[in-house]
C-alpha positions in Angstrom: -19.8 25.7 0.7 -17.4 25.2 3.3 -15.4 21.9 4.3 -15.8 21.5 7.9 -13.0 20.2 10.0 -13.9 18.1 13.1 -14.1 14.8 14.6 -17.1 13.5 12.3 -16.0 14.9 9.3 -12.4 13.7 9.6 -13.8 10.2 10.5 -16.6 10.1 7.7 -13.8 9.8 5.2 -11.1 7.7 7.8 -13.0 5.3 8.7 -14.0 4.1 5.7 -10.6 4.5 4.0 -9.0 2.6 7.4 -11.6 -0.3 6.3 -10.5 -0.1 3.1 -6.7 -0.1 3.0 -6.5 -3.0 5.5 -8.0 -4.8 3.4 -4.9 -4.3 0.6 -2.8 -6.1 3.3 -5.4 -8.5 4.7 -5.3 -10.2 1.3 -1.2 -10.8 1.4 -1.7 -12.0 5.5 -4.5 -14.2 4.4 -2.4 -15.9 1.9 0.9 -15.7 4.8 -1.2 -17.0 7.8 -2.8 -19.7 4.9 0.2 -20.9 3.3 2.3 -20.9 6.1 0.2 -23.7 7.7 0.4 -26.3 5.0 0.9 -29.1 5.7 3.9 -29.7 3.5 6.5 -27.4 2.3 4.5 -25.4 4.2 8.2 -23.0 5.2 9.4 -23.0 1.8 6.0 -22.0 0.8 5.7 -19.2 3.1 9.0 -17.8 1.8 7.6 -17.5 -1.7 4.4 -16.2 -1.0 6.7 -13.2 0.7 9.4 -13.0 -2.1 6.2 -12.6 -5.0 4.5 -10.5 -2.9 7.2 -8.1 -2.3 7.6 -7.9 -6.0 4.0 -7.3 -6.5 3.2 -4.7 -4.6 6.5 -2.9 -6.2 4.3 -3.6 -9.6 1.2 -2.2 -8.1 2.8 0.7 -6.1 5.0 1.6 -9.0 2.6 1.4 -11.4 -0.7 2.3 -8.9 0.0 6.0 -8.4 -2.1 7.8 -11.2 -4.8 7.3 -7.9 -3.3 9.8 -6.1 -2.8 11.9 -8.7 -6.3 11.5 -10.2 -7.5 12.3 -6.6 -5.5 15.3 -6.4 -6.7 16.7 -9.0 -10.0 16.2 -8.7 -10.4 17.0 -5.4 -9.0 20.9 -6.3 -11.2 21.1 -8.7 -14.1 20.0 -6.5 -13.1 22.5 -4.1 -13.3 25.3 -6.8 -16.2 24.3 -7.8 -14.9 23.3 -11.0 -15.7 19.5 -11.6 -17.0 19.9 -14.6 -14.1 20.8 -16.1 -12.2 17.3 -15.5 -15.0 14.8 -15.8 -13.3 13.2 -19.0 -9.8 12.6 -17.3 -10.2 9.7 -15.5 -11.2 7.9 -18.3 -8.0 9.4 -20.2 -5.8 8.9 -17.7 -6.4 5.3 -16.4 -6.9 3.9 -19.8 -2.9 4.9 -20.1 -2.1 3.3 -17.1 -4.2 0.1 -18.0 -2.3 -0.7 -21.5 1.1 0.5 -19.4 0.5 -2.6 -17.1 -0.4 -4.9 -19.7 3.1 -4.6 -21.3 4.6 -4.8 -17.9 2.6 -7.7 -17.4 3.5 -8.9 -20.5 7.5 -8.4 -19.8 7.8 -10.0 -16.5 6.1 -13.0 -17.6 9.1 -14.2 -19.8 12.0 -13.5 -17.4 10.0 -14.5 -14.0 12.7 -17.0 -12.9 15.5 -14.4 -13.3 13.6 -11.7 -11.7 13.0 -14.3 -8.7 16.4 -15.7 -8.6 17.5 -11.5 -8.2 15.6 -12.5 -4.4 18.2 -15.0 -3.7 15.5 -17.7 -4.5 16.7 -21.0 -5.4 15.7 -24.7 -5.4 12.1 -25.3 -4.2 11.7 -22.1 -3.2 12.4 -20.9 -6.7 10.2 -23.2 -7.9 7.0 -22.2 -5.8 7.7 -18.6 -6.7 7.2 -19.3 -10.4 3.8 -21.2 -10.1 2.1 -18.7 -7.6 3.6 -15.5 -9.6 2.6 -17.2 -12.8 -1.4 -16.8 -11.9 -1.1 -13.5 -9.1 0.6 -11.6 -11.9 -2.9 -11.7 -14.1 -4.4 -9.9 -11.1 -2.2 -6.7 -12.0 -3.9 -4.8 -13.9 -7.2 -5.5 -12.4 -5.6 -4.3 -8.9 -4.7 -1.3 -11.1 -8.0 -0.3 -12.4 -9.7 -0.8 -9.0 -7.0 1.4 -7.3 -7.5 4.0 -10.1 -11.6 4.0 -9.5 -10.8 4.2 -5.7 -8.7 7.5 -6.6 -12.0 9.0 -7.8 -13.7 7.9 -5.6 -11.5 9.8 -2.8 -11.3 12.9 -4.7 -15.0 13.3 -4.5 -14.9 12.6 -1.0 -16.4 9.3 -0.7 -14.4 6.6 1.0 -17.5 4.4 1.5 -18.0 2.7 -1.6 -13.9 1.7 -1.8 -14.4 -0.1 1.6 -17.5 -1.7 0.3 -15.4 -3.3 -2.8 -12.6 -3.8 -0.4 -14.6 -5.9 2.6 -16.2 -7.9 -0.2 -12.8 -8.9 -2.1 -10.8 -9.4 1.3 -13.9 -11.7 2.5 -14.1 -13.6 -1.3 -10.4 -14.0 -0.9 -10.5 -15.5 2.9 -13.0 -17.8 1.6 -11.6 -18.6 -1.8 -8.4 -19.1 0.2 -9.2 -21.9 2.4 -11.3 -24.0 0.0 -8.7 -23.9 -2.5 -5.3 -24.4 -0.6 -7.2 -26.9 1.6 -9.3 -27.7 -0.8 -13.0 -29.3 0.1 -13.2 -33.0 0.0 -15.3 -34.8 -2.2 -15.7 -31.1 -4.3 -12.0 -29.1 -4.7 -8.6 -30.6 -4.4 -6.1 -29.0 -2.0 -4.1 -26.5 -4.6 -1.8 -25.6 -1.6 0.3 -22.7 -2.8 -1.5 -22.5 -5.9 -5.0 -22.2 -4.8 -3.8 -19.3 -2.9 -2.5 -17.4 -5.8 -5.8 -18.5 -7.4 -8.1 -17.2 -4.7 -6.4 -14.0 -5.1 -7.0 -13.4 -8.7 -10.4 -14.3 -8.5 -10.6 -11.2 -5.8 -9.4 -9.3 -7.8 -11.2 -9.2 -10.6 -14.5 -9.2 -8.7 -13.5 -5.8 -6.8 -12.8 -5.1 -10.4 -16.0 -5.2 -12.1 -17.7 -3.7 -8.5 -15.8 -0.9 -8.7 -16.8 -0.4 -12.1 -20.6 -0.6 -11.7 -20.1 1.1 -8.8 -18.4 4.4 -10.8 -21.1 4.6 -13.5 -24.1 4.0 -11.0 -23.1 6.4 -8.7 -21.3 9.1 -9.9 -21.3 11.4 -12.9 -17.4 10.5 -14.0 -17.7 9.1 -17.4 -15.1 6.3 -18.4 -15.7 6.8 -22.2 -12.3 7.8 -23.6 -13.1 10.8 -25.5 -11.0 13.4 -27.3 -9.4 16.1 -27.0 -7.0 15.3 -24.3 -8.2 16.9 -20.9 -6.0 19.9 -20.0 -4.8 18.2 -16.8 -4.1 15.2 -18.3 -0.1 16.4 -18.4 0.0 17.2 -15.0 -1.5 13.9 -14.2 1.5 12.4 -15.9 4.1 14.6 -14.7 2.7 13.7 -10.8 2.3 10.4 -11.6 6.3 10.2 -12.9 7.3 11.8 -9.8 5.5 9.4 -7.9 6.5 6.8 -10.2 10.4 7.6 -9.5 9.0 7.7 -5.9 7.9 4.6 -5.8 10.9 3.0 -6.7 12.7 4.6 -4.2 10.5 3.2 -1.8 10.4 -0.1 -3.3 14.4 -0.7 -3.6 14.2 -0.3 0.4 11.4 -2.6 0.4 13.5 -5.4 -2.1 16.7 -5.0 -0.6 15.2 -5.8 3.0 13.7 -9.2 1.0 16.9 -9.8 -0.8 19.3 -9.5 2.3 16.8 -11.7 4.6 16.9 -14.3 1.9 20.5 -14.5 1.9 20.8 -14.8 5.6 18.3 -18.3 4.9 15.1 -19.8 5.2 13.7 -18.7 8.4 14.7 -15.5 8.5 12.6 -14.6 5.1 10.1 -16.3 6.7 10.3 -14.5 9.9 10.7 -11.1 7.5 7.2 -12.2 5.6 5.9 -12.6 9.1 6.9 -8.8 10.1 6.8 -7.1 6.6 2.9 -8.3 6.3 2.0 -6.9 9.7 3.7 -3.5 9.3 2.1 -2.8 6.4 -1.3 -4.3 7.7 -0.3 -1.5 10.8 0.3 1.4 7.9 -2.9 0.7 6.0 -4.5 0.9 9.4 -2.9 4.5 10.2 -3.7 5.4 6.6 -7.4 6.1 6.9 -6.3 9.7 8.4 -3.6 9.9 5.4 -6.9 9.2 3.3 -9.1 11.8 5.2 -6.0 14.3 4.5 -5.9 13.5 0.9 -9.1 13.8 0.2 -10.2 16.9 2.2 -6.5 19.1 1.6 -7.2 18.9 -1.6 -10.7 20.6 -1.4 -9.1 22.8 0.8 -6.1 23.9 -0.9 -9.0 24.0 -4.1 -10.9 26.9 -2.1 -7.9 28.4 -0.9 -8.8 27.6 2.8 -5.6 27.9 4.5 -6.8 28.2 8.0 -8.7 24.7 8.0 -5.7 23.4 6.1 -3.6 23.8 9.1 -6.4 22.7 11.5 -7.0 19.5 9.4 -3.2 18.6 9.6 -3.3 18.8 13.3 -5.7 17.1 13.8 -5.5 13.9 11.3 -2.2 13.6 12.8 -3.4 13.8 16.7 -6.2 11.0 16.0 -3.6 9.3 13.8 -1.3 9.3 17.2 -4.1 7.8 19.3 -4.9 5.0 16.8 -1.2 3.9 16.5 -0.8 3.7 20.2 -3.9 1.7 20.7 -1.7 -1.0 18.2 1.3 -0.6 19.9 -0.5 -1.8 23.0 -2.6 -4.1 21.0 1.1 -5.7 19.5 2.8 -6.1 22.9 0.2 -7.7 24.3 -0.5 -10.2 21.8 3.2 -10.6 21.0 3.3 -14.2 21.0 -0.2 -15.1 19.6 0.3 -13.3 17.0 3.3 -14.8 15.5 1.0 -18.2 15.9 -1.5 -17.2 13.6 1.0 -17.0 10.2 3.4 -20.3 11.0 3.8 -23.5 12.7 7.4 -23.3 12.4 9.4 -23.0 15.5 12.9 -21.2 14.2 10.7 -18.3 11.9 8.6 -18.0 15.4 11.9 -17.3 17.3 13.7 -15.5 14.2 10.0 -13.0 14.3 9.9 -12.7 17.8 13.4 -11.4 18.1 12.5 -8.2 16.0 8.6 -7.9 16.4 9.7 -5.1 19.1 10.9 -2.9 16.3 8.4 -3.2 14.6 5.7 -2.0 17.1 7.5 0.9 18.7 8.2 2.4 15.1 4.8 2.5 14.5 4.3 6.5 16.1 6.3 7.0 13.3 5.4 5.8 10.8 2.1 7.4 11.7 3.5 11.1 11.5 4.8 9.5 7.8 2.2 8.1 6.5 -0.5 10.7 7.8 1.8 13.6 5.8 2.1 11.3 2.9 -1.6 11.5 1.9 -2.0 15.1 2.5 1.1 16.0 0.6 -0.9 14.1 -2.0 -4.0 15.8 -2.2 -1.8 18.9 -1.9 -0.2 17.9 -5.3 3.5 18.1 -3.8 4.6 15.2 -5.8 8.3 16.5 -6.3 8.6 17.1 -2.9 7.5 13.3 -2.1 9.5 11.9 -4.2 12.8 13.7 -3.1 12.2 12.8 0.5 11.8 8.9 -0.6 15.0 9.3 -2.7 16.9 10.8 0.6 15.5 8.8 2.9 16.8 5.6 1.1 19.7 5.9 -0.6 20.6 8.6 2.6 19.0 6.8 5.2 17.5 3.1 4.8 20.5 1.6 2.0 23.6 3.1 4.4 22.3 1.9 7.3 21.3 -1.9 6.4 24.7 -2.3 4.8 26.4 -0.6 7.8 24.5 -3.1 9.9 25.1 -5.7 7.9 29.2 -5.0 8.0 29.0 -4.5 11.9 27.0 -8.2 11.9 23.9 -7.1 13.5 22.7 -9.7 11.1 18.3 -9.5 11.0 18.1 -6.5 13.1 20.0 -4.4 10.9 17.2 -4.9 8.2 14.6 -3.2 10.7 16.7 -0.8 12.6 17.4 0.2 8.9 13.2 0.7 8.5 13.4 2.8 11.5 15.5 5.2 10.4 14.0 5.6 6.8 10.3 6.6 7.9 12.5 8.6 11.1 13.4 11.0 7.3 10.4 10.7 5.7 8.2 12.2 8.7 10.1 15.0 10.1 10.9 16.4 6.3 6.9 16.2 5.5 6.5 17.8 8.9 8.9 20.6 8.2 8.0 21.1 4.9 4.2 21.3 5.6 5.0 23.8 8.5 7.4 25.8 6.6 5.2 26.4 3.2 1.7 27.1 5.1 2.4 28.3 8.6 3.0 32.0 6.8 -0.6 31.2 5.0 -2.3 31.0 7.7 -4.1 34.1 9.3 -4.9 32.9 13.0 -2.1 30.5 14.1 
């Protein structure tokens, strides 16, 4: 059968995905726009909820890409019409992934105030960032499973039920949020920064045991671990390594952007919080089309369909065009409210405001990025993704925040620096895409 490529198919799978992956960053801007409005401490506060966050999400991205590769794979064989042949592997390949986290998990948890005081983090600051990590970090490999059962999810082509285990986690964690940093008198003390880190992990295990109900209810993907080893499993490893690799490329950019904000003092890692949580909130947005591409190049490339390969490309990356223009109006017009909703604090306000430009007119591309990032994916081009991460920072993001830094453009040379790294990142996915399937394809 045939995968057709239109407007409704496309947005089938988008839409859903879109739902889903804002609601990734909708939990780390609940807990920003939350904790930054405490009553007291309510700066230093802020600061560590962005200095644990950035070190989580290197945990989960790190550690969180056996989805994509699960998806990948899946998705080919789907499009061969040879699921049979890999309905054991998911169950192989997350168990692996599961008892890897646990003894990352396990590491961190002994050396948390050196890894924090590696973020420049001192004093009360410090302090915070050790209570909130100390209950997050339990959330790890719950966040990891979920991610891995969204993976399948996508590589059968259904993004609904991730977005239905997303809303409900994003909405449990709102609500979670404000009765237990505020707490609910006469019932719930205010927690303050702990009841955020609490409301969190609480999500998180939720969405957990959802998405598992949800995987033996409705689909025919067995998470019995069974031997022998699936014949994909390697090459779920080997993608997963290159992703791995990847993923701390992208993460150093990520850290070293938290690190040199810190330095520069308090309001300026708030400020950074402030932007960092909306740019990603902005690429989980654009990523529905990168999740549409994912999941449907892989079916593609499965039936050797070439010609609605290409067509697919276009167009994910036309309506991913439209969608990031609509924020970029969206940004400039609420430029100010916005920054309202996350602090109370006059100096991060200004510090924000003073880069929030950047980070809005960026955002066409980061679209053509991100869009070319999940189809290389489902494409199985893991290599190549993980080269162009390792250019693009240590070519790109590292030499020109340090340059930036040396010529004193002080804040802005973290986000000019941003710029330039996803400027490398989408124009080598575009000219690699064009240059491996443009000869492919039979009616250009």
């Amino acid at each position: 059968m045939s995968t057709q490529i239109n407007f409704k198919s496309i947005n089938r799978l988008a839409v859903p995905a879109t739902i889903s992956g804002i609601a990734e960053p909708l939990l780390s801007i609940t807990d920003t726009a939350i904790v930054g409005n405490i009553p007291t401490d309510s700066l230093e506060s802020l600061a560590a909820a962005g200095i644990v966050g950035s070190f989580l999400s290197m945990l989960i991205w790190v550690l969180g890409q056996t989805r994509s590769s699960i998806s990948a794979i899946i998705s080919q064989y789907l499009g061969a019409g040879k699921l049979e042949e890999v309905k054991n592997l998911p169950a192989q390949a997350i168990f692996f992934n599961i008892l890897l986290s646990i003894v990352v998990l396990l590491s961190t948890v002994f050396v948390v105030e050196e890894i924090f005081t590696l973020f420049n983090a001192s004093g009360k600051i410090l302090d915070y960032c050790i209570s909130y990590y100390s209950i997050r970090v339990w959330g790890f490999p719950l966040t990891l499973f979920t991610f891995a059962v969204f993976g399948i999810f996508r590589g059968l082509q259904n993004t609904f039920y991730p977005m239905v285990i997303a809303m409900l986690g994003a909405g449990l964690n709102i609500l979670f949020d404000f009765a237990l940093v505020y707490g609910i008198d006469g019932w719930i003390p205010a927690m303050n920064l702990e009841g955020a880190a609490w409301a969190s992990l609480i999500s998180q295990a939720i969405m957990a045991v959802l998405a598992f109900i949800l995987l033996l209810k409705k689909t025919e993907i067995s998470m019995r671990l069974v031997l022998p080893l699936n014949k994909e499993l390697k090459r779920v490893v080997f993608m997963s390594l290159n992703l791995f690799v990847r993923a701390i490329a992208l993460n150093v950019a990520l850290i070293l952007a938290v690190r040199e904000a810190t330095a520069l003092g308090d309001r300026f890692i708030g400020a950074h919080t402030i932007a960092i949580n909306l740019w990603l909130f902005a690429a989980f947005f654009i990523d529905g089309f990168a999740a549409a591409g994912n999941s449907m190049g892989g079916k593609l490339l499965g039936a050797s369909d070439y010609d609605g390969l290409w067509k697919l490309a276009k167009k994910i990356v036309l309506y991913g065009m439209v969608v990031s223009l609509v924020l970029m109006m969206g940004g400039f017009l609420f430029y100010r409210p916005i920054g309202y909703l996350f602090s109370n604090d006059t100096l991060v306000l200004d510090t924000f405001y003073g880069i929030f430009y950047i980070v809005i007119l960026g955002l066409p591309m980061n679209t053509l990025a991100f869009v070319f990032d999940g189809l290389f994916k489902g494409l199985g081009e893991m290599k190549y993704l993980r080269n162009v991460l390792l250019t693009a920072t240590f070519l790109g993001f590292v030499p020109c925040l340090y340059l930036g830094k040396f010529l004193g453009w002080g804040f802005y040379a973290i986000w000019v620096a941003f710029v330039v790294w996803m400027l490398i990142r989408g124009f080598a996915l575009l000219w690699k895409f064009d240059r491996k399937f443009r000869p492919l394809v039979q009616n250009l």
